[in-house]
C-alpha positions in Angstrom: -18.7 -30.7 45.8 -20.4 -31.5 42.3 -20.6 -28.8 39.5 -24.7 -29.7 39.5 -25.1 -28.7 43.4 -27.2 -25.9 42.3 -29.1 -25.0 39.1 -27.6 -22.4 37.2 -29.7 -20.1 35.6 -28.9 -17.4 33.0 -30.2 -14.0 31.9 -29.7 -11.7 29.0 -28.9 -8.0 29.9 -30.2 -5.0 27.8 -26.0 -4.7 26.4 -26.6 -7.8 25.1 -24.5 -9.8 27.9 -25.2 -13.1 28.7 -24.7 -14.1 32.5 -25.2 -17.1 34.0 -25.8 -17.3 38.0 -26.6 -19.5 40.9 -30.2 -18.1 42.9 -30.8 -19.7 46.0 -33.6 -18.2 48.5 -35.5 -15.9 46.5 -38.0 -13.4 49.2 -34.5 -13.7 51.7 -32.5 -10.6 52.2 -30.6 -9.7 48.4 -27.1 -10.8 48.8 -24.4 -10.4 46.1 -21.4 -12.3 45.9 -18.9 -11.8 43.7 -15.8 -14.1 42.9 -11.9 -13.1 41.3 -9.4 -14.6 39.7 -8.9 -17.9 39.4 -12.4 -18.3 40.8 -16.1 -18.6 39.4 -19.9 -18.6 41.2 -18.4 -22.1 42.4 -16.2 -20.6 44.9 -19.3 -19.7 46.8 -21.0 -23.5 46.7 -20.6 -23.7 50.3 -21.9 -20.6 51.0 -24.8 -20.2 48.9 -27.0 -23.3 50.7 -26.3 -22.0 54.3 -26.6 -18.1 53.6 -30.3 -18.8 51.9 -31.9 -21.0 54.3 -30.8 -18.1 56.9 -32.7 -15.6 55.3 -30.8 -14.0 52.0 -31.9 -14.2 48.7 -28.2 -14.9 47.4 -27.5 -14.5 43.9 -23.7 -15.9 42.7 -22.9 -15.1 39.3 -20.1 -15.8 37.0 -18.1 -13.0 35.5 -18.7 -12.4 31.6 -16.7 -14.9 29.5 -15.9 -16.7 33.0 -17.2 -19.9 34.0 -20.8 -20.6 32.6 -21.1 -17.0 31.3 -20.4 -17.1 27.0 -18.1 -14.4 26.5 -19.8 -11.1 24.8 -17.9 -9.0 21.9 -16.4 -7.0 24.7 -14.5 -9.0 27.2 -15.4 -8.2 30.7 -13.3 -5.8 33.0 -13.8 -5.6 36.8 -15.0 -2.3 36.2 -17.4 -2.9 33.7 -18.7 -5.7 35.5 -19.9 -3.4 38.8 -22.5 -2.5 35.7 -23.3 -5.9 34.5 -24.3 -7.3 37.9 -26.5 -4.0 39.0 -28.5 -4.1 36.1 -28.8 -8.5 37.0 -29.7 -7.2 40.1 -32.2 -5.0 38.6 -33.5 -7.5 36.5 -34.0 -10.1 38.9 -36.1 -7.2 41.2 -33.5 -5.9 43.7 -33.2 -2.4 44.0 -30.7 -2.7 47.2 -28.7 -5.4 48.4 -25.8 -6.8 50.4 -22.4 -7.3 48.6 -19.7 -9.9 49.5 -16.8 -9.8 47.7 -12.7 -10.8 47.5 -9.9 -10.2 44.9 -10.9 -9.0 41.8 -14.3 -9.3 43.3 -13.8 -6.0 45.6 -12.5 -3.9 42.7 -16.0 -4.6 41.2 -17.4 -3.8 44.6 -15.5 -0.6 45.4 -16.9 0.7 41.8 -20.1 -0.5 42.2 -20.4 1.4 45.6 -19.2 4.5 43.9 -21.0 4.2 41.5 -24.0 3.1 42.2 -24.1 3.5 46.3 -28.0 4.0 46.7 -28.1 0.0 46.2 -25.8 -1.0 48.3 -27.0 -1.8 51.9 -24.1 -2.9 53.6 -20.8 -5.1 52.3 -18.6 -8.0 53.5 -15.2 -8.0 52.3 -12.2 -10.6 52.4 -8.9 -10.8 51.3 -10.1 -7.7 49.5 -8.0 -4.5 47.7 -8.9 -1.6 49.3 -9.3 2.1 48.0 -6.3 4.2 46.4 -5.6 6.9 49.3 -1.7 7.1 49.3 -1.6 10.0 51.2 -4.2 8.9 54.3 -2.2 5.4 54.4 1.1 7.3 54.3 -0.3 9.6 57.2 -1.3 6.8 59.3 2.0 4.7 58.6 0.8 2.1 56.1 1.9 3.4 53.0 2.8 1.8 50.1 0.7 0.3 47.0 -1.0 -2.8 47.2 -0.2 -3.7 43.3 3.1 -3.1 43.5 3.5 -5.4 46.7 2.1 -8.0 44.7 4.4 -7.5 41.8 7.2 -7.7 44.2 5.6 -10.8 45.4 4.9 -12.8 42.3 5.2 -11.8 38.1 1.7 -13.5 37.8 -0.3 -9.9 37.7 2.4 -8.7 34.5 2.4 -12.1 33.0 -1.6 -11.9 32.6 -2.0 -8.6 32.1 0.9 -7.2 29.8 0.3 -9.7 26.5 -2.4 -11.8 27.7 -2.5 -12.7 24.2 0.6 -14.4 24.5 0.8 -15.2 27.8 -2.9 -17.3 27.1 -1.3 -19.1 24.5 1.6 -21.2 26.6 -1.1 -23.0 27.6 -2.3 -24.7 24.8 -4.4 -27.6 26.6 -6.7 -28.2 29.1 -4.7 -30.2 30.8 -2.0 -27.1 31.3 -4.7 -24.7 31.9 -6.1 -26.7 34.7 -3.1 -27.8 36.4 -2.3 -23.3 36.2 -4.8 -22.5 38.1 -4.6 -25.7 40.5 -1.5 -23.8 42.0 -3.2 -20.5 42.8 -5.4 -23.3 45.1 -2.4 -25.3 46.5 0.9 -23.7 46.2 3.0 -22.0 43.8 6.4 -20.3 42.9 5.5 -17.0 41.8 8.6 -15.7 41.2 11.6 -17.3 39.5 14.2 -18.0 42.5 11.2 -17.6 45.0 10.1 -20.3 47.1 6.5 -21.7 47.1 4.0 -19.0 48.7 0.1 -19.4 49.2 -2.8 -17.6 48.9 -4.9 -20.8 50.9 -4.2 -23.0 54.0 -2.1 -26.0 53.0 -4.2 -28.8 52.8 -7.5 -26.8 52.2 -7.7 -27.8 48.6 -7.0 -31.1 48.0 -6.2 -31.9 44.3 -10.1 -32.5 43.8 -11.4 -29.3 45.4 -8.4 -27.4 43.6 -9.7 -28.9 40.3 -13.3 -28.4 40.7 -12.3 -24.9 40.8 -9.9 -25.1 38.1 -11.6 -27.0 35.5 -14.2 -23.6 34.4 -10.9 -22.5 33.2 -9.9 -25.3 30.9 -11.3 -24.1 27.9 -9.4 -22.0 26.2 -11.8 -18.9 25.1 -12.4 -18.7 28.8 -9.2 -18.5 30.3 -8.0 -16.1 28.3 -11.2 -13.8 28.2 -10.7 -14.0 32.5 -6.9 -12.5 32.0 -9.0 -9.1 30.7 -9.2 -8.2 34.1 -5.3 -8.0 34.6 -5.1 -6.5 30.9 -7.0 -4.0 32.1 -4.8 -3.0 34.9 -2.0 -2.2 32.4 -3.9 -1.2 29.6 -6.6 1.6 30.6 -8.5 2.0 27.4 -9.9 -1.5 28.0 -12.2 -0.3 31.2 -15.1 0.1 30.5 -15.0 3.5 32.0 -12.2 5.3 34.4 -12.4 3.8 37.5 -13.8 4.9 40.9 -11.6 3.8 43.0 -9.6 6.9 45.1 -12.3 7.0 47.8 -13.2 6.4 51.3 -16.4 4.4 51.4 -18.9 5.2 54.3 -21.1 2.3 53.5 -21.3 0.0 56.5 -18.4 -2.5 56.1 -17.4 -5.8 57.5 -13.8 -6.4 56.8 -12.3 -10.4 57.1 -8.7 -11.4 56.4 -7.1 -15.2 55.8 -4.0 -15.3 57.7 -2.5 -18.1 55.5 -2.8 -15.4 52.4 1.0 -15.0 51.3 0.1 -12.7 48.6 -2.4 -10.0 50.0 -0.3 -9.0 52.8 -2.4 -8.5 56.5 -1.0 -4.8 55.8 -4.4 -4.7 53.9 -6.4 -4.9 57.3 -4.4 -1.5 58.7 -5.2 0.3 55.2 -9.1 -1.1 55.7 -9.5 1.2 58.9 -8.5 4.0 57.1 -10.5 3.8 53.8 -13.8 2.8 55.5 -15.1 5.1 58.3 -17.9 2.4 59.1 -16.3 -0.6 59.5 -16.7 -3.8 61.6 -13.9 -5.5 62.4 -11.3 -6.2 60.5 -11.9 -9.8 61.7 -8.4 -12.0 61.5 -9.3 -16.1 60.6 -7.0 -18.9 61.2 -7.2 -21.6 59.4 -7.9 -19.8 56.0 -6.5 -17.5 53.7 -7.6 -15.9 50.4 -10.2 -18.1 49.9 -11.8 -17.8 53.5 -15.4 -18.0 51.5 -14.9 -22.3 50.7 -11.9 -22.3 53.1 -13.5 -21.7 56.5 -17.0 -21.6 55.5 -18.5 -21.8 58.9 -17.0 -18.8 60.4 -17.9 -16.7 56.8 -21.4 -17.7 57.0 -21.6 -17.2 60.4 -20.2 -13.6 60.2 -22.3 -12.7 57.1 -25.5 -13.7 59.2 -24.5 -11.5 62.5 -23.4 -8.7 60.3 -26.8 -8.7 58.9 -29.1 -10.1 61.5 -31.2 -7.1 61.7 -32.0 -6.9 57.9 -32.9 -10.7 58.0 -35.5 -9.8 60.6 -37.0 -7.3 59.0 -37.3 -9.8 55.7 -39.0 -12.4 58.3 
């Protein structure tokens, strides 16, 4: 996949943030997808083709700061952002759409439901965090705390987000930046005396998928401004409000989960049931794990288009 596959477009918001996004299949049905952490819009390049010559109007953008978004005086947070990417809905003339989202992704999405439900049509989620409701998971017998699993799993969440600052600057070249993230695509120790876990299938990013995806994150402004959305988890006062995230969500919900993904456990799919009433699925897919989006495209596009086959009719 080449970094030119689409054109990316960009569009100034009335805050002042830049964004730059990919816009394939304008009049289609509005669909919204949203990347994490150590992704950009490019996680979605084999999605974005399919998805708009089936009938969406599918908008990819980068995060502020990330990819081939310039980074604003205020670094993005994944709350903040569920406000950035309504008002470039708004702006491109979508008042409702669909939302697709994963990892830091769905924390965007979970606010932006909240917050801002009346657009939201229906959502697709994958390899996603799901609502704060300790006491409805314990009730059901799948308590626990997603966050904490993780940081059981892997010191990459407090490495990021405790002193990014400092964390940001061990890697003091491209090359060390890029070869980072590569491991969050192929294989990594997380933990010191761990063994090598993985949030993809083995052999689903070979060293030139894993550095297409890696190399948005070679410069050095823009890795560090992408940490802000683990600083964030430790350090409140950098949201850009209090999160909305302690909710069931009653907006119609398709729910997929990676089996290869070592890191989101498939406990996630259990706690899904619970937090949204509506839901389809959840859907379990061989053959791909966190990043089910570019891993098993296929199956995702395939599922997106069922999910919303009535809305593309009405469009046509």
């Amino acid at each position: 996949m080449r970094s030119d596959a689409f054109k990316v477009k960009n569009a100034t918001l009335q805050d002042g943030v830049s964004i730059a996004y990919v816009r394939e299949g304008n009049g289609g049905v509005p669909l919204l997808l949203l990347h994490g952490w150590p992704s950009t819009k490019r996680i979605f390049y084999r999605n974005i083709g399919p998805l708009s010559e089936a009938g969406f109007d599918v908008v990819a953008p980068d995060a502020s700061g990330w990819g081939d978004s310039p980074v604003h005086t205020r670094l993005a947070d994944a709350v903040g952002s569920a406000h950035t990417f309504t008002a470039l809905m708004q702006q491109l003339g979508h008042e409702r759409w669909v939302l697709g989202a994963f990892d830091f992704g769905s924390m965007t999405a979970m606010h932006m439901v909240n917050r801002f439900g009346h657009h939201i049509m229906r959502q697709i989620l994958w390899n996603a965090l799901v609502p704060s409701l300790p006491e409805l998971y314990e009730r059901a017998g799948i308590g626990g705390d997603l966050l904490q699993e993780n940081i059981s799993l892997s010191t990459h969440v407090t490495d990021h987000g405790t002193d990014p600052d400092s964390f940001a600057a061990r890697f003091d070249s491209p090359d060390k930046r890029r070869k980072y993230v590569m491991g969050f695509y192929q294989g990594r120790v997380w933990k010191q005396g761990g063994t090598v876990l993985n949030l993809a299938t083995p052999g689903n990013f070979d060293d030139e998928a894993a550095a297409f995806h890696a190399q948005p994150f070679e410069d050095a402004i823009a890795f560090r401004a992408s940490l802000n959305y683990y600083a964030a988890l430790f350090h409140p006062e950098l949201l850009y409000e209090p999160p909305v995230l302690n909710r069931q969500i009653h907006t119609q919900t398709m729910f997929l989960y990676g089996l290869s993904d070592q890191i989101i456990g498939q406990v996630v799919t259990r706690r899904a049931e619970v937090a949204y009433p509506n839901l389809v699925g959840p859907f379990l897919v061989e053959g791909g794990g966190h990043f089910l989006c570019w891993e098993r495209p296929a199956v995702f596009n395939g599922a997106v288009c069922c999910f919303c086959r009535d809305l593309i009719g009405k469009a046509r």
